[in-house]
C-alpha positions as MATLAB code, in Angstrom:
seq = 'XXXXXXXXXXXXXXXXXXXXXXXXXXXXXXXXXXXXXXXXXXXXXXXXXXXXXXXXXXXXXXXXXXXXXXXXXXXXXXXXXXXXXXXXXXXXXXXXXXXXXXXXXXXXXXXXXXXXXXXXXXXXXXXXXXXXXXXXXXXXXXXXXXXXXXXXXXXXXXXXXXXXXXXXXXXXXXXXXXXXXXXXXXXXXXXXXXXXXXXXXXXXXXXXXXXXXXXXXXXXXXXXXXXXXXXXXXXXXXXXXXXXXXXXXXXXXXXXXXXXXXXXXXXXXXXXXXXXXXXXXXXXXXXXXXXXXXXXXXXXXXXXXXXXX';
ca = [
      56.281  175.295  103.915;
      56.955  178.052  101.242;
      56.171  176.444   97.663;
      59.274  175.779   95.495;
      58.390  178.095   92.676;
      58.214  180.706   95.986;
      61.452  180.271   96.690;
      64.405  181.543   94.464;
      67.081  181.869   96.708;
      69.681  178.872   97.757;
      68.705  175.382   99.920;
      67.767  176.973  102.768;
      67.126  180.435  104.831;
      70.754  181.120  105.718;
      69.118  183.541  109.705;
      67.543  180.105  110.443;
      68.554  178.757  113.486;
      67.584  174.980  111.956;
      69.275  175.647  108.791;
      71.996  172.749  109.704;
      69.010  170.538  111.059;
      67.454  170.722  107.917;
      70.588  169.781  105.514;
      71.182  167.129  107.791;
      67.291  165.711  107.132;
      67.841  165.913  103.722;
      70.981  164.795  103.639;
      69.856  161.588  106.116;
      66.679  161.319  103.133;
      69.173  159.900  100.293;
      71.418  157.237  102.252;
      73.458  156.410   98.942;
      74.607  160.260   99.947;
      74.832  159.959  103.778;
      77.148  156.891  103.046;
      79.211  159.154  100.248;
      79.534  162.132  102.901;
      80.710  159.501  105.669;
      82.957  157.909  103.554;
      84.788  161.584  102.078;
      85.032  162.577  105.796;
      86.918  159.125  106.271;
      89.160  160.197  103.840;
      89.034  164.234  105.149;
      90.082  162.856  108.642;
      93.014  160.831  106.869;
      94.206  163.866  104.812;
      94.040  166.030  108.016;
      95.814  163.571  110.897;
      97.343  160.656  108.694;
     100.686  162.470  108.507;
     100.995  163.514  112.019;
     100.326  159.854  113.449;
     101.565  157.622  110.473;
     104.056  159.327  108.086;
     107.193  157.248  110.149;
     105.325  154.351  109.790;
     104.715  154.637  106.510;
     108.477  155.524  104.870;
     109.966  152.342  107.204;
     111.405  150.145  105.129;
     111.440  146.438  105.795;
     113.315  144.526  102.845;
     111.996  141.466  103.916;
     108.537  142.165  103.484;
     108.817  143.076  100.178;
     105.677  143.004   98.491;
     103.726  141.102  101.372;
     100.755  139.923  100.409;
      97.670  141.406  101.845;
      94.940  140.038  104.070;
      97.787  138.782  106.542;
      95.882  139.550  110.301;
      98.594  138.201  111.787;
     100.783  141.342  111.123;
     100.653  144.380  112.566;
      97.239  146.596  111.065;
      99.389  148.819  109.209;
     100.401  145.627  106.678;
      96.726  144.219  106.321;
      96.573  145.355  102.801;
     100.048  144.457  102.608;
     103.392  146.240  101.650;
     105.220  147.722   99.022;
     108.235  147.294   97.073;
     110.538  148.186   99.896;
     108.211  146.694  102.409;
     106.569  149.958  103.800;
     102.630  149.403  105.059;
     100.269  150.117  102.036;
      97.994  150.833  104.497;
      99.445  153.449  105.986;
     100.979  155.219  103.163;
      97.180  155.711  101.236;
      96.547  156.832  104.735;
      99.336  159.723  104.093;
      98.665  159.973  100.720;
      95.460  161.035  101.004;
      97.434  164.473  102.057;
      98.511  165.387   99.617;
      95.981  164.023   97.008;
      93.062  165.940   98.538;
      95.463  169.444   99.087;
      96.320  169.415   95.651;
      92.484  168.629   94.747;
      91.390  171.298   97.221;
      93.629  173.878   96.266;
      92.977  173.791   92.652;
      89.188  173.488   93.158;
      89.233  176.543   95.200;
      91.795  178.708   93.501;
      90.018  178.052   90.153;
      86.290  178.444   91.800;
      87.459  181.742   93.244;
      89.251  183.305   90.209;
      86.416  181.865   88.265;
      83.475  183.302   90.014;
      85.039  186.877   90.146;
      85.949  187.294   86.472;
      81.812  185.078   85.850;
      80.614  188.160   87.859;
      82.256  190.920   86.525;
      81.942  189.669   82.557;
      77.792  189.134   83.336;
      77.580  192.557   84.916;
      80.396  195.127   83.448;
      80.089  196.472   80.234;
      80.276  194.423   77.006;
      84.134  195.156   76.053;
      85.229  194.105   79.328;
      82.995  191.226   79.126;
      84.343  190.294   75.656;
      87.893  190.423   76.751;
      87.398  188.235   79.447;
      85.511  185.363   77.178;
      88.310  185.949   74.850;
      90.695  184.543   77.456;
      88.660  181.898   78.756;
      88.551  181.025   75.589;
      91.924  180.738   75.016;
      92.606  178.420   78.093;
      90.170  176.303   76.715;
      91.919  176.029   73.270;
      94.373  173.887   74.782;
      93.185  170.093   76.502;
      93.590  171.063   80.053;
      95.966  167.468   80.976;
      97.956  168.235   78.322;
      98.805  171.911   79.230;
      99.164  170.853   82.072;
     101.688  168.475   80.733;
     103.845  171.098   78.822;
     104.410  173.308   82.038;
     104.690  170.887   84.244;
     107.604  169.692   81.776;
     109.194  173.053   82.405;
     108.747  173.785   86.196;
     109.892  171.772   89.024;
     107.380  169.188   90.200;
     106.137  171.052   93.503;
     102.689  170.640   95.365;
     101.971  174.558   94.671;
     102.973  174.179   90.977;
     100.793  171.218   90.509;
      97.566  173.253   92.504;
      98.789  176.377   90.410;
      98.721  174.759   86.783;
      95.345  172.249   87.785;
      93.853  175.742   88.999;
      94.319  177.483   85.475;
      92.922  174.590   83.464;
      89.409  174.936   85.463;
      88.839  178.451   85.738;
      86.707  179.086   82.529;
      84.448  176.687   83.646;
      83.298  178.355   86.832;
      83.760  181.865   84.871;
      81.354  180.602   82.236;
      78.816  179.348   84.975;
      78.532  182.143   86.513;
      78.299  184.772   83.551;
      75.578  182.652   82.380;
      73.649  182.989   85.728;
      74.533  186.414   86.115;
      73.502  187.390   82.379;
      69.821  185.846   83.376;
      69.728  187.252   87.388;
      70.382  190.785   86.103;
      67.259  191.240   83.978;
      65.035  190.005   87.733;
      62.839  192.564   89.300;
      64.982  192.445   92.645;
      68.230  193.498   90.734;
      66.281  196.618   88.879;
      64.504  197.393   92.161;
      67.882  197.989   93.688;
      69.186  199.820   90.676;
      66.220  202.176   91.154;
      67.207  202.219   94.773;
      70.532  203.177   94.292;
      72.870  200.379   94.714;
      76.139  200.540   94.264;
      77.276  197.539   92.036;
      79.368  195.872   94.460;
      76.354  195.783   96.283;
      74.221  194.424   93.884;
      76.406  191.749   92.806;
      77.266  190.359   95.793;
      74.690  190.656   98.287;
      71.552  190.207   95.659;
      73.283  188.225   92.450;
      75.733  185.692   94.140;
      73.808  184.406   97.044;
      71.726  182.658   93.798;
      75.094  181.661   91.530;
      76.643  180.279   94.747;
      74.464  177.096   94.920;
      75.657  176.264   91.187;
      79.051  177.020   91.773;
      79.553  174.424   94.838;
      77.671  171.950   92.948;
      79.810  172.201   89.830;
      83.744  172.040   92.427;
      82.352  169.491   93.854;
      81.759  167.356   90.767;
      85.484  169.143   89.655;
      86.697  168.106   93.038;
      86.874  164.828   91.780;
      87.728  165.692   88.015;
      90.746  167.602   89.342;
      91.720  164.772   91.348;
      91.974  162.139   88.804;
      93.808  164.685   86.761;
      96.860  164.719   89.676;
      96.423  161.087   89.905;
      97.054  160.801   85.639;
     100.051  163.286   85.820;
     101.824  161.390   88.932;
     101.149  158.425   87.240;
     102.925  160.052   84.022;
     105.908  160.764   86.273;
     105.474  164.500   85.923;
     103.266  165.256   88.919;
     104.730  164.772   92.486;
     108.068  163.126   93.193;
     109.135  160.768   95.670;
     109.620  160.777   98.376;
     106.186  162.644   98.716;
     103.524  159.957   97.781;
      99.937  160.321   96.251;
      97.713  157.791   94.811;
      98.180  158.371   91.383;
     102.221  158.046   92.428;
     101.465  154.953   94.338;
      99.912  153.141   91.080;
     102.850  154.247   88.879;
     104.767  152.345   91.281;
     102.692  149.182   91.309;
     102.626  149.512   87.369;
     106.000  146.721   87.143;
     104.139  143.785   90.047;
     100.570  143.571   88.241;
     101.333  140.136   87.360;
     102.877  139.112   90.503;
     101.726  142.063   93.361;
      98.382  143.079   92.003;
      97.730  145.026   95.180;
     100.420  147.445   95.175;
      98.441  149.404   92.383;
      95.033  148.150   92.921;
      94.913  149.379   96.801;
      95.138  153.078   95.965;
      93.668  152.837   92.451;
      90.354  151.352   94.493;
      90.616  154.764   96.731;
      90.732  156.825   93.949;
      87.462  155.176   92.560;
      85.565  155.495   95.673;
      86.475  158.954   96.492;
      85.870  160.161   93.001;
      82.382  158.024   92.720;
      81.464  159.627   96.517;
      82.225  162.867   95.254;
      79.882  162.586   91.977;
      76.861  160.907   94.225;
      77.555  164.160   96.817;
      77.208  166.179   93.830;
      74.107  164.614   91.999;
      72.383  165.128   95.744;
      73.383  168.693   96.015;
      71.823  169.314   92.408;
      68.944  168.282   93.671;
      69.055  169.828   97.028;
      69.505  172.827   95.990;
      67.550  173.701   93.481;
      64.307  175.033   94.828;
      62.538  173.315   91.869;
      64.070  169.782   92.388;
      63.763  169.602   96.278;
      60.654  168.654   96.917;
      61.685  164.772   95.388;
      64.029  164.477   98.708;
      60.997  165.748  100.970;
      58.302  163.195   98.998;
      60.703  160.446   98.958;
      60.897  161.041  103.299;
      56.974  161.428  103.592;
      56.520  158.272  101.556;
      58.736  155.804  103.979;
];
């Protein structure tokens, strides 16, 4: 085994054919992860088939089983958490919320991580003007608290999925861009990168087939922990009534319209608010484990803690 301080590049050699047996070992070391990644692709299978085999079920309206209480076996599966205001499953509409709560997560995380990343490189690695002009508007975005921008333009466009990812998106990029200039700033001043230079290089080249393969690691680690940041964000603004409208559903919506039972149908907000917690807290554990994972210096705590069972 090659020594951490060996090793600068990401988790693990990407040419080797055990590459995916060797996450999974990891991965399998830390079971307050294993249970976070089984649990987010419970809710990843939801997002991905819930509307196709549920979204009828869950807009049926059945006045008299208005706010059913929950834990009622009797009933169909669909109504064990019980229903809502108009008597639709609460199972089954999380189930389809999920949808749209992890696009809207997704697409923001990934629009901003992308954006992001390309302006980190290019302000750690250009000249210093263009570097300058590019703090000098991440700067700007972050002048303003990114819920309550997203607030004000969400108060002037039409509340739309691709608005929502759009406006979410904006509000995250100068983190990633300030991430990765950082890296980039320390990776270019390595022997590898000057060795290339010497070697003649193009910059393209440099940047991302020597430079990124290293910022890459820190970049997933960092959406992941804004995977869930961005998705409490949606949850606040459809809560707020300015994020998606009925009759699309998410579980920030869902809550806003539990907010008038709490005293007398607890679980037509506390159902999805309880999602929300658990997806956001699997996210940060995922996260914490990746930080370790990958970070050649930190990983050998996973392989000690496996050696010492």
């Amino acid at each position: 085994m090659v020594h951490p301080s060996n090793n600068n590049n990401t988790l693990l050699v990407a040419d080797s054919p055990s590459a995916f047996v060797q996450v999974l070992q990891l991965l399998w070391r830390d079971k307050v992860a294993t249970a976070a990644v089984l649990f987010l692709l419970i809710i990843i299978c939801c997002a991905l088939f819930g509307p196709m085999m549920l979204e009828d079920v869950a807009t049926k309206q059945n006045l008299r089983g208005r706010n059913s209480p929950p834990f009622d076996f009797s009933k169909d599966w669909t109504l064990w958490l019980g229903g809502d205001a108009l008597g639709r499953p609460l199972l089954a509409r999380i189930i389809v919320a999920a949808s749209n709560t992890i696009m809207v997560a997704a697409g923001a995380v990934f629009c901003s991580l992308l954006i992001g990343s390309i302006l980190g490189l290019i302000a750690g690695y250009t000249s210093k003007l263009v570097s300058q002009i590019i703090m000098r508007l991440a700067d700007v975005i972050m002048s303003f608290p990114s819920l309550l921008l997203a607030v004000i333009v969400l108060y002037m466009l039409p509340a739309s999925v691709g608005n929502l990812i759009i406006v979410l998106a904006i509000t995250r990029i100068p983190v990633y861009l300030r991430t990765a200039r950082a890296e980039v700033l320390e990776i270019r001043e390595r022997m590898f990168v000057q060795a290339a230079q010497v070697m003649g290089a193009s910059t393209p080249r440099i940047v991302f087939r020597h430079i990124l393969p290293l910022v890459f690691p820190t970049l997933i680690t960092i959406a992941t922990l804004d995977f869930a940041f961005v998705m409490l964000a949606e949850s606040s603004l459809s809560f707020l009534g300015i994020g998606i409208q009925p009759p699309e559903i998410t579980w920030g919506l869902m809550v806003a319209q539990g907010r008038p039972y709490l005293t007398s149908a607890w679980w037509l907000s506390f159902w999805p608010g309880l999602a929300i917690i658990l997806t956001t807290l699997s996210l940060n554990l995922l996260s914490n484990w990746m930080r370790v994972a990958l970070d050649p210096q930190q990983r050998w705590r996973l392989e000690i803690s496996d050696e010492n069972v």
